[in-house]
C-alpha positions as CSV (number, residue, x, y, z in Angstrom):
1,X,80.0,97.5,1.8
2,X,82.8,96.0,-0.4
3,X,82.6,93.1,-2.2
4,X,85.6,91.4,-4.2
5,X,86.2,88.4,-5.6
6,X,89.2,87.2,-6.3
7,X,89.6,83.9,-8.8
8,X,92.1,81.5,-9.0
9,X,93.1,78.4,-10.4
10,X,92.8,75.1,-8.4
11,X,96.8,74.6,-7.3
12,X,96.9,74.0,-3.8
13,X,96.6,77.7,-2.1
14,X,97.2,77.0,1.4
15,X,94.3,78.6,3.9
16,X,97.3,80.7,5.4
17,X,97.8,82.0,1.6
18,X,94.0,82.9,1.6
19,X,94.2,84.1,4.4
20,X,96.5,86.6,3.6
21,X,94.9,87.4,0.4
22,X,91.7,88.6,2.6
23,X,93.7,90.1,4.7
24,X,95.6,92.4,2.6
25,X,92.7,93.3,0.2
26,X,90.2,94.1,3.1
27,X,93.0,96.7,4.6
28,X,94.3,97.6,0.8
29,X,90.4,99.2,0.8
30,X,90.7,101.1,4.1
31,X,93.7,102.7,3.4
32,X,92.9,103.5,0.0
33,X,89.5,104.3,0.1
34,X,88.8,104.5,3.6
35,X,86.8,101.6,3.5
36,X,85.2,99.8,6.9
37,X,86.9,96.2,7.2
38,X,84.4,95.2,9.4
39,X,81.7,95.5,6.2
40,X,84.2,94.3,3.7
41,X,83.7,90.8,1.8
42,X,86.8,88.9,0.2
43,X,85.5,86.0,-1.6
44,X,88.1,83.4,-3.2
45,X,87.0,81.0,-5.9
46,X,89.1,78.3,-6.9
47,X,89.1,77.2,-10.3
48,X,90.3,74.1,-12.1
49,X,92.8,74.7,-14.5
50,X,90.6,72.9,-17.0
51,X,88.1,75.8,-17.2
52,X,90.5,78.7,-17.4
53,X,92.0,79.6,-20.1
54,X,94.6,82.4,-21.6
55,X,94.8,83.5,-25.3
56,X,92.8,80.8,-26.5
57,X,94.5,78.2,-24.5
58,X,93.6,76.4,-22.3
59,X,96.0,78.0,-18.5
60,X,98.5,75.0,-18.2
61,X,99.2,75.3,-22.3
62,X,99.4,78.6,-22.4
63,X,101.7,78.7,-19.5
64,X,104.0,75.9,-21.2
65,X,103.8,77.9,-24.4
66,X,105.2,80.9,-22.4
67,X,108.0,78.7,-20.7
68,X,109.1,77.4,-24.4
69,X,109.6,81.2,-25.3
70,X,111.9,82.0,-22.5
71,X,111.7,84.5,-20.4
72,X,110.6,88.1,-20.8
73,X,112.5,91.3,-21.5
């Protein structure tokens, strides 16, 4: 029986979006690994963007710091 949990920040992921997420990893794991979707569990934890952070930043500085460098090559 699979079990993933998928974590992301609080933003406003609509239930069709999480939805979809379940949806794809549950049948991602049966075709790849020929896993039963019936025993799979997708769990989705939302976390505020005050409790994530990214190379020692806090998620929403670090991603402001990234938009000040312009974009990647």
């Amino acid at each position: 029986m699979p079990y993933v949990n998928i974590r992301i920040t609080r933003e406003g992921a609509s239930p069709e979006q999480k939805a979809e997420l379940i949806g794809g990893v549950t049948e991602l794991l049966q075709r790849v690994l020929g896993k039963n979707p019936a025993t799979t569990v997708v769990t989705i934890d939302e976390v505020d963007t005050d409790n994530w952070g990214i190379g020692g930043l806090p998620v929403l500085d670090y991603r402001a710091a990234q938009a000040a460098s312009g974009p990647k090559r």
